[in-house]
Structure formats: structure tokens, C-alpha cells
N, CA, C and O atoms as a CHARMM CRD file, in Angstrom:
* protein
*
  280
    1    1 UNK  N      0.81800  -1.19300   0.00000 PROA 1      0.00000
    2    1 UNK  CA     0.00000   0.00000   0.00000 PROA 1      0.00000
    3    1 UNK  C      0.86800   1.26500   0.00000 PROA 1      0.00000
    4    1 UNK  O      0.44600   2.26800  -0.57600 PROA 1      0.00000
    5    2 UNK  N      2.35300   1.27100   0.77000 PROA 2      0.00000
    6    2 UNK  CA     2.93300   2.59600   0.47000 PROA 2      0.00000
    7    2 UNK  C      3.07200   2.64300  -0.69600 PROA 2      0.00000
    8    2 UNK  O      2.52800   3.37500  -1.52300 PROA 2      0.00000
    9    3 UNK  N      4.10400   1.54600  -0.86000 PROA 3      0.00000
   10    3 UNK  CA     4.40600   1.77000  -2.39800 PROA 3      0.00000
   11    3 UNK  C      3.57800   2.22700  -3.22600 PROA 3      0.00000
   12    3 UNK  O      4.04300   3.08900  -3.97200 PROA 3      0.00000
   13    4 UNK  N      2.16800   1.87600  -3.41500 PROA 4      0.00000
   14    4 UNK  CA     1.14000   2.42500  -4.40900 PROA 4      0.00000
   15    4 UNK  C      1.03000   3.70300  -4.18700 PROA 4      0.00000
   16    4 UNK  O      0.91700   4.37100  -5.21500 PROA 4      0.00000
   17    5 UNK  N      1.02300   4.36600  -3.04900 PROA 5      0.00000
   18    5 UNK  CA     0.72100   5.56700  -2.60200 PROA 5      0.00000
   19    5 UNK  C      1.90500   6.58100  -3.00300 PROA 5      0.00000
   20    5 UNK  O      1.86400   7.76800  -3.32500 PROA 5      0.00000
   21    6 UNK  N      2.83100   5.80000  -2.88200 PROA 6      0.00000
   22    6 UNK  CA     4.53600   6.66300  -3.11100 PROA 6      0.00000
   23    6 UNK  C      4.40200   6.71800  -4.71600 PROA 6      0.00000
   24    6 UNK  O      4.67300   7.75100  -5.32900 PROA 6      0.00000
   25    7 UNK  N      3.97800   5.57600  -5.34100 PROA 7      0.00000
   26    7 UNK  CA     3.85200   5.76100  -6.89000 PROA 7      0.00000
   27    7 UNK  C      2.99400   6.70200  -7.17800 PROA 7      0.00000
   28    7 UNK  O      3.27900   7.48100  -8.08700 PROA 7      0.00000
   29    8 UNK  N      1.79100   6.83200  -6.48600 PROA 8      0.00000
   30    8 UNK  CA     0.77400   7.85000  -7.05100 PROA 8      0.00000
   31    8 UNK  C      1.38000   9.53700  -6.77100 PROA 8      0.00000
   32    8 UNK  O      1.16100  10.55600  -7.42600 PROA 8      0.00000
   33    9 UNK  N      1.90900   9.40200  -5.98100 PROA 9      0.00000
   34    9 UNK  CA     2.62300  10.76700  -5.43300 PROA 9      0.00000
   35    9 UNK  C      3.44700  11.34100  -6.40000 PROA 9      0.00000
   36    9 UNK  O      3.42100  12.55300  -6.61400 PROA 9      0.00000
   37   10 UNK  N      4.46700  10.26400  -7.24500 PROA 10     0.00000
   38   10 UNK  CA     5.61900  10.42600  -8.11600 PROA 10     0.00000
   39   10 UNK  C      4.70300  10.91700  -8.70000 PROA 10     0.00000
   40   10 UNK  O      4.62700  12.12800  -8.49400 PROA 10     0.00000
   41   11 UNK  N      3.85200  10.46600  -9.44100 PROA 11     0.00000
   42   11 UNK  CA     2.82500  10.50000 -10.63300 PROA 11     0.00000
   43   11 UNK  C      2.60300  11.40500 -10.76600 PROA 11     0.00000
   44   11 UNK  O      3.12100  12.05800 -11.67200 PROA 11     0.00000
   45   12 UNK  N      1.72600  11.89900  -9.93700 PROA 12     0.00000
   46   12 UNK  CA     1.12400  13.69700  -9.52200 PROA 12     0.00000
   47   12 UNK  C      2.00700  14.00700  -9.61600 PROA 12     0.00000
   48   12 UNK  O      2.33900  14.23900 -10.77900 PROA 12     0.00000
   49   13 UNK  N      2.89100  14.21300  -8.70000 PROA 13     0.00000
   50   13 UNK  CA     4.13600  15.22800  -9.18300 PROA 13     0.00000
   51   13 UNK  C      4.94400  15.37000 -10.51300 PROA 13     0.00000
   52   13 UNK  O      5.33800  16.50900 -10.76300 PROA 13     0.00000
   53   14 UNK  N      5.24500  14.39400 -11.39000 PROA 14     0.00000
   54   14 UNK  CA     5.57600  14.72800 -12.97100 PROA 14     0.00000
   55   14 UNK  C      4.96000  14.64100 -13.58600 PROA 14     0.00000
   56   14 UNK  O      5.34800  14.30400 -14.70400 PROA 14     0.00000
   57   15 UNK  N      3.14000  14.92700 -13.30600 PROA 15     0.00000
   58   15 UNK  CA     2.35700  15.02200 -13.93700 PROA 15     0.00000
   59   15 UNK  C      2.14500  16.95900 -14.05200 PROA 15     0.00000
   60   15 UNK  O      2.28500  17.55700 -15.11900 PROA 15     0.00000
   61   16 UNK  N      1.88200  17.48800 -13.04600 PROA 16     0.00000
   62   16 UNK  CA     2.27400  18.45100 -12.85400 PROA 16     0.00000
   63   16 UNK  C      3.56700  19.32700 -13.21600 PROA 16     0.00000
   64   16 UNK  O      3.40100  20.54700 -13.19400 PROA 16     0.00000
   65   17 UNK  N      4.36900  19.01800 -13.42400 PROA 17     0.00000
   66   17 UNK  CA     5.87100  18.98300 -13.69800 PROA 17     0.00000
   67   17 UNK  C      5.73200  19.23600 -15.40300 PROA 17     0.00000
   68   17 UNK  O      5.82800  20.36200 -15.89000 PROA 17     0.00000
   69   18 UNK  N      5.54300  18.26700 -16.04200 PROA 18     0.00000
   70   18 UNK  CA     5.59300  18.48100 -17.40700 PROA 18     0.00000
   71   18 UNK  C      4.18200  19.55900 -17.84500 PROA 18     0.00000
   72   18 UNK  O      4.28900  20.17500 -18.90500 PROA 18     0.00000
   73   19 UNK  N      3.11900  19.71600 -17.14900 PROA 19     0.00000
   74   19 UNK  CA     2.43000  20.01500 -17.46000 PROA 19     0.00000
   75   19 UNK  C      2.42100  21.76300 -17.36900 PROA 19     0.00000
   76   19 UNK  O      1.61400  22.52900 -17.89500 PROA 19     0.00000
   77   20 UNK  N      3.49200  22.05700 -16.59900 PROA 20     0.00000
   78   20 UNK  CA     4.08600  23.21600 -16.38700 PROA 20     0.00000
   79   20 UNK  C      5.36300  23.49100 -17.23100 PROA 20     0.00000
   80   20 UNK  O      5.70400  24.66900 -17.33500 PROA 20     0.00000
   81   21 UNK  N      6.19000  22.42800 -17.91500 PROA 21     0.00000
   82   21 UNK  CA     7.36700  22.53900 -18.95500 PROA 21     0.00000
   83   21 UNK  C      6.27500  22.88200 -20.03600 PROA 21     0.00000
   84   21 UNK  O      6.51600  23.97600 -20.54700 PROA 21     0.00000
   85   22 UNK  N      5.34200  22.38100 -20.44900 PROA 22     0.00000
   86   22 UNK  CA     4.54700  22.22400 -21.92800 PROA 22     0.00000
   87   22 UNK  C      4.08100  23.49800 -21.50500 PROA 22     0.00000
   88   22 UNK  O      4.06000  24.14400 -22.55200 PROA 22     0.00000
   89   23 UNK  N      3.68700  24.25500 -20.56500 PROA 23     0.00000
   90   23 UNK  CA     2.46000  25.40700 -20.82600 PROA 23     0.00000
   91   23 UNK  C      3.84100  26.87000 -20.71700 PROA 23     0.00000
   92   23 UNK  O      3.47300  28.01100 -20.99800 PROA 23     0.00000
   93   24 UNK  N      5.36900  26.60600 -20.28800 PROA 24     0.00000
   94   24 UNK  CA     6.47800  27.10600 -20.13500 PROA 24     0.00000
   95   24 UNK  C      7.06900  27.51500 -21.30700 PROA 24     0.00000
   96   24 UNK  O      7.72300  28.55800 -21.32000 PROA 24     0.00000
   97   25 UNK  N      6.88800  26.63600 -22.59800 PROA 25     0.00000
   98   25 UNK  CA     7.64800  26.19300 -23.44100 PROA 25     0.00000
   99   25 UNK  C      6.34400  26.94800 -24.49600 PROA 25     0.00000
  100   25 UNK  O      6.50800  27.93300 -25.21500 PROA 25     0.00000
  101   26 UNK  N      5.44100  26.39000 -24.37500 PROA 26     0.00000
  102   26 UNK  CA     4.29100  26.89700 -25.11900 PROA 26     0.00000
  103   26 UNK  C      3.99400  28.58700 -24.73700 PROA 26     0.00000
  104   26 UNK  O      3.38400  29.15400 -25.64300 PROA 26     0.00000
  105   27 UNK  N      4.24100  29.22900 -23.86500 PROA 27     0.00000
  106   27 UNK  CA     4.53600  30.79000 -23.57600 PROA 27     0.00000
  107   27 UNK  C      5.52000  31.49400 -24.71100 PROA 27     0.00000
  108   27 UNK  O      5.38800  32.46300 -25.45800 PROA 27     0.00000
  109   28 UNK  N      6.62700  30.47400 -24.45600 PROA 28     0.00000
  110   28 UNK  CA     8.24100  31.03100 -24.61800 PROA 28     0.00000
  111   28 UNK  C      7.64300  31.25400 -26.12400 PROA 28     0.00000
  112   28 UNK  O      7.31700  32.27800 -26.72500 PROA 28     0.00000
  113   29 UNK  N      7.63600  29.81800 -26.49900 PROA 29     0.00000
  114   29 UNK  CA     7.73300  29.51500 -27.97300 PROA 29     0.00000
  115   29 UNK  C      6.72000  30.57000 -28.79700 PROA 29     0.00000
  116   29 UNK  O      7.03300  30.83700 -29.95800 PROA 29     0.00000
  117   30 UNK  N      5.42600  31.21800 -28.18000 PROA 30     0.00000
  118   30 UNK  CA     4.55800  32.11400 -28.69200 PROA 30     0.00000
  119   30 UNK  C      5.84100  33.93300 -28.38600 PROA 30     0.00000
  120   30 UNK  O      6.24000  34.85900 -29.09200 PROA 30     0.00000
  121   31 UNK  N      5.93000  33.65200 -27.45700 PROA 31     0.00000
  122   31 UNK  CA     6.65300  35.15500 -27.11600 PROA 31     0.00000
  123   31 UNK  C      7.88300  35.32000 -28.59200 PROA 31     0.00000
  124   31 UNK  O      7.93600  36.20500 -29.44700 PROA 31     0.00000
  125   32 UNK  N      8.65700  34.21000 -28.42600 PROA 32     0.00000
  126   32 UNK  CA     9.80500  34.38100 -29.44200 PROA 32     0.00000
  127   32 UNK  C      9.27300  34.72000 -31.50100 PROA 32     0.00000
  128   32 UNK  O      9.93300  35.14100 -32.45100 PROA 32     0.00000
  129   33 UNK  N      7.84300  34.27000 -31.36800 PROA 33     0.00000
  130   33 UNK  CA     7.61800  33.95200 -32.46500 PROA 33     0.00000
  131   33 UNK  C      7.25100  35.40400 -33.10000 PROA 33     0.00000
  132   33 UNK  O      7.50000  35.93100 -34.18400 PROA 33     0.00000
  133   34 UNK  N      6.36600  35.91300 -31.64100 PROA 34     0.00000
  134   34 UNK  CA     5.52300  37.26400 -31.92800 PROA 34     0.00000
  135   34 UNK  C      6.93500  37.84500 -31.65200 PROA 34     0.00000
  136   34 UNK  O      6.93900  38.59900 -32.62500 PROA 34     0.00000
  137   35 UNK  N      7.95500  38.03300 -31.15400 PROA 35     0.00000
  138   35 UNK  CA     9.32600  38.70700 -31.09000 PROA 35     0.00000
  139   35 UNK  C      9.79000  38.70700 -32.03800 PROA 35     0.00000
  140   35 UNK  O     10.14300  39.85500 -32.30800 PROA 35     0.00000
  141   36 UNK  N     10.16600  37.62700 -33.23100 PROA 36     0.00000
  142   36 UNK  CA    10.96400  37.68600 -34.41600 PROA 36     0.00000
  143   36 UNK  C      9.62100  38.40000 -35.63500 PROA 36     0.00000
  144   36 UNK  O     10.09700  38.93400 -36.63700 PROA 36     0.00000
  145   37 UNK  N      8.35300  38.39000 -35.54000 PROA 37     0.00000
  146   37 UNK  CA     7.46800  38.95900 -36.45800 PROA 37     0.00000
  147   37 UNK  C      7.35000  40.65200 -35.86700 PROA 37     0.00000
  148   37 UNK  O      7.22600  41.57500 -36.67300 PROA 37     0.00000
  149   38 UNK  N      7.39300  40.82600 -34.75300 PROA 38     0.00000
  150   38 UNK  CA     7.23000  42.35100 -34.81800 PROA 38     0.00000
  151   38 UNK  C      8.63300  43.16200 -34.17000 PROA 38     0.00000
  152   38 UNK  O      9.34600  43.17600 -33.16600 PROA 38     0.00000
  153   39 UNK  N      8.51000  43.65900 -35.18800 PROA 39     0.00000
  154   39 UNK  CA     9.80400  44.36700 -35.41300 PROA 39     0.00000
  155   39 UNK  C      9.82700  45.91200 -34.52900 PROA 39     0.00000
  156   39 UNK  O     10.74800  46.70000 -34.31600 PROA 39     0.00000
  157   40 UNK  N      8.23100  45.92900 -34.10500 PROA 40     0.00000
  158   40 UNK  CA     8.44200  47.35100 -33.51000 PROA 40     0.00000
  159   40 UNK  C      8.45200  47.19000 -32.01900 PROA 40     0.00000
  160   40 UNK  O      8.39000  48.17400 -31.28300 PROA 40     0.00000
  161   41 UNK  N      8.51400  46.21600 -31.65800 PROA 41     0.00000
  162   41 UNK  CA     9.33600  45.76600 -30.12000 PROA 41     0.00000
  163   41 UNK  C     10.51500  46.88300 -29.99000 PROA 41     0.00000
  164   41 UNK  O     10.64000  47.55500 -31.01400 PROA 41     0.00000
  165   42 UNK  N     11.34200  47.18700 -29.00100 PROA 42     0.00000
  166   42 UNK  CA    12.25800  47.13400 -28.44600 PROA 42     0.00000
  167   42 UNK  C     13.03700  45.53600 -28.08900 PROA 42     0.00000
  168   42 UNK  O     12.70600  44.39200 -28.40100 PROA 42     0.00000
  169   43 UNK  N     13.97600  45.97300 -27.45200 PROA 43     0.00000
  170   43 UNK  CA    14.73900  45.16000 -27.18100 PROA 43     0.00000
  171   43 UNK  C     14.32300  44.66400 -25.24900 PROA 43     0.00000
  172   43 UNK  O     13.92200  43.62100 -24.73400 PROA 43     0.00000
  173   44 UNK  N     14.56800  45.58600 -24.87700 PROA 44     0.00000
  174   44 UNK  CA    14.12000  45.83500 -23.19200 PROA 44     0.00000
  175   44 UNK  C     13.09500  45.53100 -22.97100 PROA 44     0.00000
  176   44 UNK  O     12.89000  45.01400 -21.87200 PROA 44     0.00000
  177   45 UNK  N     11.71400  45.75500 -24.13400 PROA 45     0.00000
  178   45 UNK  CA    10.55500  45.25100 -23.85500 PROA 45     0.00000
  179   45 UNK  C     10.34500  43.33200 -24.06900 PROA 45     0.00000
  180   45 UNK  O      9.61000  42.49900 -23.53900 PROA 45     0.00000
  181   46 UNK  N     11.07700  43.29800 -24.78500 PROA 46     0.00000
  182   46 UNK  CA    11.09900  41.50700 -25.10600 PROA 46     0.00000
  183   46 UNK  C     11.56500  40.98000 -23.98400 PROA 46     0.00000
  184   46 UNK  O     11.00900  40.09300 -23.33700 PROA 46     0.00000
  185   47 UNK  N     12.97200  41.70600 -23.63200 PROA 47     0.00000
  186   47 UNK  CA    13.39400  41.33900 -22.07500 PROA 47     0.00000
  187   47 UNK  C     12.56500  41.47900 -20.93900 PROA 47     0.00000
  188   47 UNK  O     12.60300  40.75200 -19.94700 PROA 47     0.00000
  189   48 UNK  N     11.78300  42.48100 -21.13000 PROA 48     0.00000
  190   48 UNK  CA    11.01900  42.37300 -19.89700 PROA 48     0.00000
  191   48 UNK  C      9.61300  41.37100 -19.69600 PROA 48     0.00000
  192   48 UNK  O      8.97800  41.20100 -18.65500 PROA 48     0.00000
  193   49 UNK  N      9.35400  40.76600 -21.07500 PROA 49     0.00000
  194   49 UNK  CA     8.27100  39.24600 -21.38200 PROA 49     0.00000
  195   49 UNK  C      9.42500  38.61700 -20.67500 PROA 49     0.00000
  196   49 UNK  O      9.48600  38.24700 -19.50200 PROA 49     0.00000
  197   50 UNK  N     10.25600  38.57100 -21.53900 PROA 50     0.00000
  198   50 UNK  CA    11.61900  37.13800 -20.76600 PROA 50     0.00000
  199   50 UNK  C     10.99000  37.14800 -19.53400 PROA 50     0.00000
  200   50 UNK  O     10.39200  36.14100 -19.15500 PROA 50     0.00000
  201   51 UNK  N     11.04200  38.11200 -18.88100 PROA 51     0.00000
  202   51 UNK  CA    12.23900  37.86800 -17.05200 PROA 51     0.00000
  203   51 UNK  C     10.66200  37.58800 -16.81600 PROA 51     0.00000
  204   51 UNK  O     10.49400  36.51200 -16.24200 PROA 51     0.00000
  205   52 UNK  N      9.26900  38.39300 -17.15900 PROA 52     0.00000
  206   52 UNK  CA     7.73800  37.95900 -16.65100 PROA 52     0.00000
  207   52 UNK  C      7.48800  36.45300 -16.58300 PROA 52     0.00000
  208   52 UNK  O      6.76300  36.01600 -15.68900 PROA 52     0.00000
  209   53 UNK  N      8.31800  35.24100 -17.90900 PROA 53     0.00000
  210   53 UNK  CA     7.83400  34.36200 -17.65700 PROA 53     0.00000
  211   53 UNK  C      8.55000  33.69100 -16.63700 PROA 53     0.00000
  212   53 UNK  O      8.08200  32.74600 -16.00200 PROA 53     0.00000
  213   54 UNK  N      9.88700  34.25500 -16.44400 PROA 54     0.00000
  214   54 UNK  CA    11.14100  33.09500 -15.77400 PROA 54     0.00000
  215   54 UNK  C     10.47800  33.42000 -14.48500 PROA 54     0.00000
  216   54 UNK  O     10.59900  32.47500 -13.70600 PROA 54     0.00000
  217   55 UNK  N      9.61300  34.73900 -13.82300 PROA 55     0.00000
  218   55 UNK  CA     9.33200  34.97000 -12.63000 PROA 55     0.00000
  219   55 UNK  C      7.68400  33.68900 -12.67400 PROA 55     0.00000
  220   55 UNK  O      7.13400  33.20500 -11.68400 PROA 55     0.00000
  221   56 UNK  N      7.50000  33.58500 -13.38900 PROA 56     0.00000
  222   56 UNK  CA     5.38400  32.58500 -13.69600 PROA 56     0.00000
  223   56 UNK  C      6.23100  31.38200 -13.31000 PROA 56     0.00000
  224   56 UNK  O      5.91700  30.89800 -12.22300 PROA 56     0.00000
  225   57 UNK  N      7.39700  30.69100 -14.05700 PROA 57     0.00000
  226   57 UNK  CA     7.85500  29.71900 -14.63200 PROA 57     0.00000
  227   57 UNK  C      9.08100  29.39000 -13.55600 PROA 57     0.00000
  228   57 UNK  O     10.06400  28.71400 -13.86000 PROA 57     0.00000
  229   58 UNK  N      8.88200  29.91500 -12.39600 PROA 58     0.00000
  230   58 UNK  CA    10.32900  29.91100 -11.38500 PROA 58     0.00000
  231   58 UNK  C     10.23200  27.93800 -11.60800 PROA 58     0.00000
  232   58 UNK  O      9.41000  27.15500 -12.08300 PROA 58     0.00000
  233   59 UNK  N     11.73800  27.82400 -10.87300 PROA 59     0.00000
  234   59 UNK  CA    11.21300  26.10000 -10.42000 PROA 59     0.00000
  235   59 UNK  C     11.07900  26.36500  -9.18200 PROA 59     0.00000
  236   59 UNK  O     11.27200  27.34600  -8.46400 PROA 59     0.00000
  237   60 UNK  N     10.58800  24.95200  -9.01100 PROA 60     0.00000
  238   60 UNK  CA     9.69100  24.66600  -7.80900 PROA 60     0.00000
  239   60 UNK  C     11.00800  23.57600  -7.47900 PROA 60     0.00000
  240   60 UNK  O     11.82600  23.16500  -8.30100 PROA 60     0.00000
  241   61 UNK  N     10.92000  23.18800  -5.72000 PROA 61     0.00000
  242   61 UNK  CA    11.66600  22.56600  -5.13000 PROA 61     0.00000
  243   61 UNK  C     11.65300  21.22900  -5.86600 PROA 61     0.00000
  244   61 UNK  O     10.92400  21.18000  -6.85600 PROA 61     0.00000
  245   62 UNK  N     12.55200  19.81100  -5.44100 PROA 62     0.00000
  246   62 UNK  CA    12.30900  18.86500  -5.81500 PROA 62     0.00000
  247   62 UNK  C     11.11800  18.37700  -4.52400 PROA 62     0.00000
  248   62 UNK  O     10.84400  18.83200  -3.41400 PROA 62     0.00000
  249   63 UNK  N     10.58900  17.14900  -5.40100 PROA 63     0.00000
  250   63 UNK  CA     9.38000  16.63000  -3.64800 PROA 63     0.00000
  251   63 UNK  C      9.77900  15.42100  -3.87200 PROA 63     0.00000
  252   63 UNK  O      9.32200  14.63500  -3.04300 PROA 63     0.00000
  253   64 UNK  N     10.94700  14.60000  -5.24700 PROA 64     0.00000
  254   64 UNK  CA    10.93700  13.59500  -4.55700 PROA 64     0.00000
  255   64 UNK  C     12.25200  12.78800  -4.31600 PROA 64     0.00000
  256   64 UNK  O     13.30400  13.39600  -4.51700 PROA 64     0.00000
  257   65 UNK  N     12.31000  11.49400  -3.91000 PROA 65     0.00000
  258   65 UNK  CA    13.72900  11.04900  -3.21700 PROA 65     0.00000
  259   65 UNK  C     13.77400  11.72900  -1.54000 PROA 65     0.00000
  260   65 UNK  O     14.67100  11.26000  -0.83900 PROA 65     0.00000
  261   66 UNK  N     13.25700  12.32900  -1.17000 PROA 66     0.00000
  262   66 UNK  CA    13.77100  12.81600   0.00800 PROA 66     0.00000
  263   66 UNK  C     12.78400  12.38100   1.46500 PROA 66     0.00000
  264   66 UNK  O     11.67700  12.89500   1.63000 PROA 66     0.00000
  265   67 UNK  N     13.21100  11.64700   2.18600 PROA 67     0.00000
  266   67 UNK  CA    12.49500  11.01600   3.55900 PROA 67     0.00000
  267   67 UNK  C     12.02500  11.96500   3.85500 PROA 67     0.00000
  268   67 UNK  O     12.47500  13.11100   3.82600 PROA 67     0.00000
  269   68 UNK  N     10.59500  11.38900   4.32700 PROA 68     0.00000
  270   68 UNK  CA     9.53500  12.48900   5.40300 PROA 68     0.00000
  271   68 UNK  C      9.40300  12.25400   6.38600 PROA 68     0.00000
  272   68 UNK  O      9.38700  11.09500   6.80000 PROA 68     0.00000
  273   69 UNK  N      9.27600  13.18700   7.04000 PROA 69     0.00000
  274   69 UNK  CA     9.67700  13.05200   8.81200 PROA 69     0.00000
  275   69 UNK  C      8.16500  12.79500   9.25600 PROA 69     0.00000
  276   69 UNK  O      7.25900  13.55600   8.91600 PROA 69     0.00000
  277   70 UNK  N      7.94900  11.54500  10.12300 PROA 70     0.00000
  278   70 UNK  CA     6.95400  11.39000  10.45100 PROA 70     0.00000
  279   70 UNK  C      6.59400  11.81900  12.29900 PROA 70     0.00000
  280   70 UNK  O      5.46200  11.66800  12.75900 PROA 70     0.00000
């Protein structure tokens, strides 16, 4: 029964995990696209999308491998 429970835990957690790389990646990949088509950007303003998503998109701790204190 842990084990199932420890598996479901992994689960959720790189379920979540990728599901935050794909919606990360799917930001970026729209920002860069509308960046190389409009030309009347600045430079500082593209940078400042950058740093908006890296602040949405921080990482998050690891949750797993590590004993829980009971």
C-alpha cells in the first residue's frame, strides 16, 4: 500500500511537472515567435516578457527522493 501511494505521489508530481514545462515552453515559444514577427518591439521590452515568464515559470523545489519526517 505505500508503495502504491509513493507511486501515485511520483505520478502527480511529474504530472504536474511536465504540465508546467509544456504550458512554459508553449509561452516562450509564442513570445519568441511574436518577437521575431514584430519588429516594432524594443529590445528591453522583449526582455522584460523574458524575465515575466522566468518569474510565472520559477522552479519549484524537488518533492521527490527525500524522507519524510513522520
Amino acid at each position: 500500500m505505500q508503495s502504491a501511494a509513493a507511486q501515485r505521489e511520483l505520478y502527480d508530481s511529474w504530472k504536474k511537472y511536465v504540465g508546467d514545462v509544456s504550458g512554459r515552453c508553449d509561452a516562450l515559444g509564442g513570445l519568441l515567435c511574436q518577437a521575431g514577427h514584430d519588429l516594432a518591439k524594443t529590445d528591453e521590452s522583449v526582455k522584460q516578457e523574458l524575465d515575466a515568464l522566468a518569474v510565472r515559470y520559477a522552479d519549484t523545489e524537488a518533492v521527490g527522493g527525500q524522507a519524510k519526517v513522520k
